[in-house]
Each structure stands twice: as structure tokens, then as C-alpha cells.
N, C-alpha and C positions, 0 to 999 in steps of 0.2 A: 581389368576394367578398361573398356576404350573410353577416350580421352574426350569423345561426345556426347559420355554420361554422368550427369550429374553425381556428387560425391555424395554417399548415404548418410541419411540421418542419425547420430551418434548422442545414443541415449547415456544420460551422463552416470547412470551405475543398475544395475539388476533392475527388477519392478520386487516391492517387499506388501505384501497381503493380497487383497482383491478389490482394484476398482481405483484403486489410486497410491502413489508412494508417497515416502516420508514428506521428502522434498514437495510436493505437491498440494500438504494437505491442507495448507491455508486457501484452495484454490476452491476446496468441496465444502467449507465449513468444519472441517473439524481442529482448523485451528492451531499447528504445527509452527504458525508461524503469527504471534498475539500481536499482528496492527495491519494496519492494511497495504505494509510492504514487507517486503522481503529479499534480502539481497545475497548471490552466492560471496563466497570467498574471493581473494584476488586470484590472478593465474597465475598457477607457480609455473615450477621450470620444463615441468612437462605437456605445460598448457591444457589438464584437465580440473576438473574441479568437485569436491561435493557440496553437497546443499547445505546451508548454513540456514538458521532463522532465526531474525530479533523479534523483543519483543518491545509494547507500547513503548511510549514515551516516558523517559524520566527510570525504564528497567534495563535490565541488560540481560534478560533471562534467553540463554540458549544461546548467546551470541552477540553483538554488537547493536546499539539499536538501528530503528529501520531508517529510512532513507527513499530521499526521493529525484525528482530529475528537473531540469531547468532547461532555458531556451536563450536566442539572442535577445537583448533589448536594454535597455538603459530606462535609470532614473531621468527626471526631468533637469535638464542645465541649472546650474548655478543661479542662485537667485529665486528656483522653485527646490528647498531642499527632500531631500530621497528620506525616507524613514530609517531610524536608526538601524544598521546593521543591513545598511543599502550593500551590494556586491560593489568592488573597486573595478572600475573597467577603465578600457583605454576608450576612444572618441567612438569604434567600431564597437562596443559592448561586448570587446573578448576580453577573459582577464587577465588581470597585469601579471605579469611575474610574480614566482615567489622572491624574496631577499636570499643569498645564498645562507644556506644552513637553517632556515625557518623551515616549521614543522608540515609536513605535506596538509593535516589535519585543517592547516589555515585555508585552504584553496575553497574551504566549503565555510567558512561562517556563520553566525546566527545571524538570518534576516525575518524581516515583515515581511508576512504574505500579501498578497494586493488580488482580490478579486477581479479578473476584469470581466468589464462588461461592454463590450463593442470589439469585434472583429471586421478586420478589414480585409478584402478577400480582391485576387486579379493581380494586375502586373505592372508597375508602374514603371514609367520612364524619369532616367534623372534621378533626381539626390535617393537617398536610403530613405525605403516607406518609414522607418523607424524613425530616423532622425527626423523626417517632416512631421511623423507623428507627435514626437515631443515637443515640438514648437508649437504646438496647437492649445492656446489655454483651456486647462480646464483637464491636461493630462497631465496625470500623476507619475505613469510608467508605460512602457512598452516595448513587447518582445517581437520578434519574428519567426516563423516557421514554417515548415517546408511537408506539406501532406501531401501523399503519393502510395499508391498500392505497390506492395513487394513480391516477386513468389517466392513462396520458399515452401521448401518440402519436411514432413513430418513425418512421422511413424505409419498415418495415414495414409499418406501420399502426398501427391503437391498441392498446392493450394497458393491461396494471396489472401494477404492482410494489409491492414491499412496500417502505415508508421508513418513519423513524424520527426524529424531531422530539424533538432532543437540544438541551441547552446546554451551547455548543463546550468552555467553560474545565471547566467541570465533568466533562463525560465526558469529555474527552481520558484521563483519571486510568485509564479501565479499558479503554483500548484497547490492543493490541500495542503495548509499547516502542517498534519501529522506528515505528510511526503516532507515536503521543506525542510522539518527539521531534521532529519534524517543523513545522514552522508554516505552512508556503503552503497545506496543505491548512482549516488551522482558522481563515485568513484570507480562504479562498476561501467558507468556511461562513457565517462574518460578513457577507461581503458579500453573500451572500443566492444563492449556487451550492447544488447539489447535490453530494455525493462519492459515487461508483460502486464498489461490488464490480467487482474485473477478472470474474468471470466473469458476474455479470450488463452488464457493458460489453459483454462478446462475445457475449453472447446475444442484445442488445437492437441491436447492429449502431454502438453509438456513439463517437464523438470527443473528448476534450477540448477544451472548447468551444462542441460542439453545441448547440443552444435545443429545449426538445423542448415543446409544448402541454401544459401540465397543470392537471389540477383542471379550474375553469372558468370561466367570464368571461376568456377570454382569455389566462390567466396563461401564464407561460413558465418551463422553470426551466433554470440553464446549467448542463450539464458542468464544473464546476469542476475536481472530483478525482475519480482512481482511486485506492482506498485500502482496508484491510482496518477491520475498526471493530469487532473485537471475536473473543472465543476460545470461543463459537463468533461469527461474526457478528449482531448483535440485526437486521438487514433488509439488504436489496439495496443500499437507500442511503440517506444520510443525510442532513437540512438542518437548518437552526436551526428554534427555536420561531418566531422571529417570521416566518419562509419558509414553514411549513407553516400559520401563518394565513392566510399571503395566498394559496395556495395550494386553502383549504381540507380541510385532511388532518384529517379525524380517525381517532383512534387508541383503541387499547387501553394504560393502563400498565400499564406495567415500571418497578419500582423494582432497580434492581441491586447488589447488597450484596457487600462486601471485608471477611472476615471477619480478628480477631486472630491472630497465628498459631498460640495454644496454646488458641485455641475452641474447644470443644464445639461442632459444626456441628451435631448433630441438636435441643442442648439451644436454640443460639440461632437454630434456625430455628422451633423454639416460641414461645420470646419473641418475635419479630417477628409471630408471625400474632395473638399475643395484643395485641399495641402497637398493630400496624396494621391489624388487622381485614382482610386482604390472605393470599393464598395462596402459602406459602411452596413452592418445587422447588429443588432441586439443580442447579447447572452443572456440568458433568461437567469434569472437569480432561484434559486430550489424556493418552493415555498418551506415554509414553517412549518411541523407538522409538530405531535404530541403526542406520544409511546404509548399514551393508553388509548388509542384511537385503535388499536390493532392487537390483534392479539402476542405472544411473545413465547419461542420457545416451542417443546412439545411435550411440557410435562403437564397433568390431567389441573395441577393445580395453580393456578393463575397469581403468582407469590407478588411479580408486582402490584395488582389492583387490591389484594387484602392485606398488605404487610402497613402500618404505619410508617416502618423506619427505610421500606422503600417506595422512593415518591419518585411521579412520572417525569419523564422529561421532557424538553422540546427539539430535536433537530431536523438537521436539512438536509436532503441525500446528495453526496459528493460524486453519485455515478459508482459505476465497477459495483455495486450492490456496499459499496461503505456509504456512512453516515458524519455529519458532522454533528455533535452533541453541545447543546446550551454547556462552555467552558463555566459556568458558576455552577453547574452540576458535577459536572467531574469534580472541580478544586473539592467541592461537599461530599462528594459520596467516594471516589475512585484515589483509594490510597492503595502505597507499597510498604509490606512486611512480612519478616522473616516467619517461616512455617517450619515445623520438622522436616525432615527426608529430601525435603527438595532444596537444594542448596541455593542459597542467594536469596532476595527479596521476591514475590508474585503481587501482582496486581491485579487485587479486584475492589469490586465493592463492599467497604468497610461494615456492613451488615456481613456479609459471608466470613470474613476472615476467621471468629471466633470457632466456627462450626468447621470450618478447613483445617483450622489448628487442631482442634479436638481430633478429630476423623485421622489427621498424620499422625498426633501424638499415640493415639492406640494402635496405630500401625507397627509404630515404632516399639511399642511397648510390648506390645504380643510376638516381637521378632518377626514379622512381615514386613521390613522396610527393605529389606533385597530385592521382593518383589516387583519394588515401582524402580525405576532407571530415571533419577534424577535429568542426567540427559538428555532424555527422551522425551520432556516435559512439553507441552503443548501451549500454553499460556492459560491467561485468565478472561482479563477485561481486552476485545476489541470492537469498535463501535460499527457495526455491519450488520447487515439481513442474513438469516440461514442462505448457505451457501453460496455466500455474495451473489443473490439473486433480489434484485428490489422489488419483484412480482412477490417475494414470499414474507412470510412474518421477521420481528424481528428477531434475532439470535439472543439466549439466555446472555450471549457472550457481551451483547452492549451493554445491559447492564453490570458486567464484571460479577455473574453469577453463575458463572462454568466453570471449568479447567478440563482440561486434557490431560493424561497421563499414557504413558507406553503407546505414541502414539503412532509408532512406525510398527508395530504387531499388531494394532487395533485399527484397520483402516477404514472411512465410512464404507458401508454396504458390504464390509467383510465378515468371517465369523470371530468374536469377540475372543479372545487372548487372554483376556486379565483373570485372575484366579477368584474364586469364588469369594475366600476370605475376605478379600479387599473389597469387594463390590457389595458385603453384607456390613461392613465398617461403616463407608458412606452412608448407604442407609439408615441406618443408627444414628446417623446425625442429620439425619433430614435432608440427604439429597437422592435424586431420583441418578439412574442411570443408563445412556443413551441406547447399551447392548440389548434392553428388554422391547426396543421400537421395532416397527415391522420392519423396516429400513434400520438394520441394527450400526450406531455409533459407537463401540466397545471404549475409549477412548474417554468419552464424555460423561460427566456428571456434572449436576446442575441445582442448587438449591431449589428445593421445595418445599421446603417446611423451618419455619424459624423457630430455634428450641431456645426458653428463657434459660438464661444463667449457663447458656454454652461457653461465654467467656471467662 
């Protein structure tokens, strides 16, 4: 290979069915990976990796749960206190050190999310847009970063994306909840990975774990995570500050701002442009919406609008085709517990579980439980549109009225794997399943019919 050709793209293991792999399938809808991140392993000593996937929040099915990514920027000075489980930063809003012998786990924290809603966009001269930022009454928090198109080459060939050169501890703070909480994704950022939009993952044909060419002199950047990074998202994907120099990314700033809650937002987006010499815009807040405004799913039987014991709900679209869900809905309907055959807690919606149990329990009982690859498990509940696309309805999966099983032999738009046995069990207890769709999902089944006295 001459030395004036880009290094090839290096697909992080075989391709397994048709149309998409393991590693990928949180990207299609079928849910390999239950929330709206997903993060590889670290890099071992060979520096290659397989795909890993968490699930929602509060599980740990398949893996560690999900995680998400953060950027520069600081709570407000002393005297405007930071929300409990504020990040520890030095004056620059990098993080402090660990203490020697404390647990690496501490570098990520549980913090408060902060929406912002004012971006500051251009170049300022003089002090940190950030720090003038937070001298501005009326701010809560704010980050910096750095957007700029990349090239990098894929299986397709080359291409450019848009990314975002954040500092992880800092913008974690204004990313979707379910990201924030998360850690393997802002550990994978550290270690110098990339995190991907699921829909630019499916667009771009890629893996958790994949090496894709970017920048130039040879650089590489890894698939670390798939993950959502903002309401509406700031780019495609995200890496650290010190990843995007070595990379060579430059960017345009964004200063992203979380205003108080009883701000005048027109009066403090005046002050900021007078502080910062930086052009103040509005974020637009998602509206409101309500699940039964649309339809859900593709089964013929519409189980949320006739079931009493499943009521609709209200959320807001977070971008990347996920949702954020009325939290007094989840705490009410979306519990974890234990089922036969698949080892550990799943999480869905506590109408489904009675019916999942039954369905594994005669799995297990008829000596079909070899069949299913614990493993292999897909999840249950994640709160997003069929195949994180917002144009489309929304997924049985927000309601936590799916699951995925054998989902690396069942790929979408593959031919279905699973053995007839099991796919005549489900049914029996009132779920439909995805392999019978003209767009066959082999993987998927979905409550459709609620049977009394299943529990």
C-alpha cells in the first residue's frame, strides 16, 4: 500500500444475516441494544473490540447499562448553586483528578440534566465565551463546543460527517437523561472512540467497533457508541477535544446555555450577546405530543387504544428517532423482572410481563429453552419510533411491549431463524410476531392480545 493512500476501512467482525449485524441492530429497530445508547467494550490489548449492548435504565441485560457523552462548560460560580450531582471541575470546566486509588467509575457521576435553550454561535475575542456566559444572570449552566465536518471513509467509500468535539464530563449535563446517565458511552469518549447517531450509524453502513480512516495522516477513529447527544442533536457524532485534534477537526463554536427557570429568555439572550460578543438563537423545546395521536407498532391489532390497563402517554421527541416519555408514566407502567430462560431481570411494561412469563415458562417446560440464546436477548422497553426514524410510527418497543430474541440469526429484512415451536408459544399467549411482516423481523414479538388470568 503506498503511503498516499488512505488506510482501509476495518469492519470490527464478519457481517451475520442480511441487511444488518448484531452489533448494529439497535440502529434498524430491532433492538439488540434496549435504549437509545449503546456502547462497545474498552480496548483491549490488541486494540480490536466486539459489540457490546446495554439495556434501559435501572437493567443490565446484555451488558452494562447505556451511557452517554458530555462537553466543556461549568455550573454557575458560587453563590448561584449547580444542581445536586453538579460535575467537579477546575476554573476551565476540565475535571479534577481522580484521588489516588478511587474507583475510575467516579470520573462519571450521577448529575442533573439541564436543557438548554440558547445557543451562542461565532468567535469571540477575550475572556472564555463560557465563563462570560456564566456571569450572565439568569444562567444556570453552560458548555462549549466545537462543530466541523470530518472525512472519513466507510465500507461505502468516503464520505463527511458532521462531529462535535465536546468535553465528556461537561456536556454529559445537556444531553437526554437516559444518555447522562449512562457511563460506558463517556468512557468510550475518553478513551479516544467516536459515539454515533443510530441514524447516521444506518446511514453510514456501521458497527460498534468499526475503525473508520479519518482526518488525515492516517488517523483512525473507533465506533465506540451509538447514542443520542442532545434535544435536538449538536452533530452526527461526537468525540473528545483531545480526539478531534488528533484527528484534525476543526469546527465552528457553540456555546450551549441552560437557562434559570423563572428567566426572561429574550431579556438573557441579550445579555449573553452583550457578554459574549457571540450570536444569540433559541432551541426550540420539542413539543408535547400523545401516543395515541398515531398510530404504534405493526401489529393489525391496536392493543394500546383498547386495552384499559394500557394508557396513553405524553412525550417529546429527543431527535435520532428517540423519545422522551412523561417519567410518571414509566415509574407507573415500565418495571424489571425476572422471566424464565433469559437470565437476569427484562424490562417492560408490567401489563406484558404476566404473558412473557407464561410464554418462557412453557418454553422451558416443553424442553425448548435451548432454543432461545439467552445472550442473544434483544431487550424490551426502549422509548423510540420504528427504526429510530421520527417520520415513522411509534415502536411496540416504547411501550415495553416487545422483546427480541436470537437477534443476531434474526436480522430485520432477513429470513427468519427462529424455530417454528417457539413462534407457535408466543402466540398462544397473545403475541404477534415480526417474521410473518412483508419486511420480515424474525427477532420480534409484540403483545397483541391481553389474556385474563395469564398471571
Amino acid at each position: 500500500m503506498s503511503d498516499l493512500q488512505p488506510p482501509p476501512f476495518q469492519r470490527a467482525r464478519p457481517r451475520r444475516g442480511v441487511g444488518v449485524a448484531v452489533g448494529l441492530a439497535c440502529l434498524v429497530g430491532v433492538t439488540a441494544c434496549a435504549s437509545d445508547t449503546t456502547a462497545a467494550p474498552p480496548h483491549d490489548s490488541s486494540g480490536e473490540a466486539a459489540a457490546v449492548s446495554g439495556e434501559a435504565p435501572a437493567t443490565s441485560r446484555g451488558g452494562p447499562p447505556p451511557a452517554t457523552l458530555a462537553g466543556a462548560g461549568q455550573d454557575r460560580p458560587s453563590g448561584h448553586p449547580a444542581g445536586a450531582g453538579a460535575p467537579r471541575t477546575t476554573a476551565e470546566g476540565a475535571p479534577l483528578p481522580l484521588k489516588e486509588g478511587a474507583d475510575a467509575s467516579q470520573k462519571f457521576p450521577a448529575v442533573r440534566t439541564r436543557q438548554p435553550t440558547v445557543r451562542l454561535t461565532g468567535e469571540a475575542a477575550g475572556q472564555s465565551p463560557v465563563r462570560a456566559a456564566l456571569d450572565v444572570d439568569g444562567v444556570s449552566f453552560a458548555t462549549g463546543v466545537r462543530v466541523g465536518t470530518l472525512p472519513v471513509a466507510v465500507s461505502g467509500g468516503p464520505t463527511t460527517i458532521e462531529v462535535a468535539a465536546v468535553t465528556p464530563h461537561a456536556f454529559r449535563v445537556v444531553t437526554p437523561e437516559v444518555t447522562a446517565k449512562s457511563t460506558d458511552v463517556w468512557k468510550r469518549l475518553v478513551e479516544g472512540d467516536m459515539a454515533v447517531l443510530h441514524k447516521t450509524g444506518k446511514e453510514l453502513d456501521v458497527e460498534l467497533g468499526d475503525r473508520m480512516p479519518a482526518g488525515g495522516d492516517g488517523a483512525r477513529l473507533r465506533v465506540g457508541a451509538f447514542a443520542s447527544n442532545g434535544i435536538p442533536p449538536v452533530a452526527e457524532a461526537i468525540v473528545s477535544r483531545e480526539t478531534a485534534e488528533t484527528v484534525g477537526l476543526q469546527g465552528r463554536l457553540q456555546v450551549l446555555v441552560s437557562l434559570d427557570e423563572d428567566a426572561d429568555g429574550d431579556a438573557v439572550a441579550r445579555r449573553l450577546a452583550d457578554a459574549t460578543g457571540l450570536e444569540p438563537e433559541p432551541i426550540e423545546v420539542p413539543a408535547t405530543l400523545r401516543a395515541d395521536q398515531q398510530a404504534t407498532g405493526h401489529s393489525a391489532t391496536d392493543l394500546p387504544a383498547q386495552s384499559p390497563q394500557i394508557r396513553p402517554f405524553s412525550y417529546q421527541s429527543i431527535g435520532d428517532g428517540m423519545i422522551r416519555i412523561d417519567p410518571g408514566w414509566v415509574r407507573r407502567n415500565i418495571v424489571s423482572a425476572d422471566v424464565p430462560v433469559l437470565s437476569g431481570p427484562v424490562t417492560c411494561h408490567r401489563a406484558m410481563i404476566p404473558q412473557l412469563r407464561a410464554a418462557l415458562e412453557e418454553i422451558r417446560q416443553r424442553g425448548l429453552h435451548e432454543l432461545i440464546r439467552p445472550g442473544d436477548f434483544g431487550g424490551c422497553w426502549t422509548p423510540r419510533h420504528i427504526l429510530f426514524d421520527p417520520r415513522r410510527n411509534l415502536s411496540m418497543h416504547a411501550w415495553g411491549l416487545a422483546v427480541d430474541i436470537n437477534v443476531s440469526t434474526n436480522a430485520y429484512g432477513a429470513q427468519p431463524q427462529l424455530d417454528p415451536r417457539i413462534v407457535e408459544v408466543f402466540k398462544k399467549w397473545g403475541f404477534a410476531w415480526g417474521g410473518e411482516w412483508s419486511t420480515p423481523d424474525g427477532m420480534h414479538f409484540e403483545l397483541q392480545t391481553l389474556i385474563d388470568g395469564s398471571g
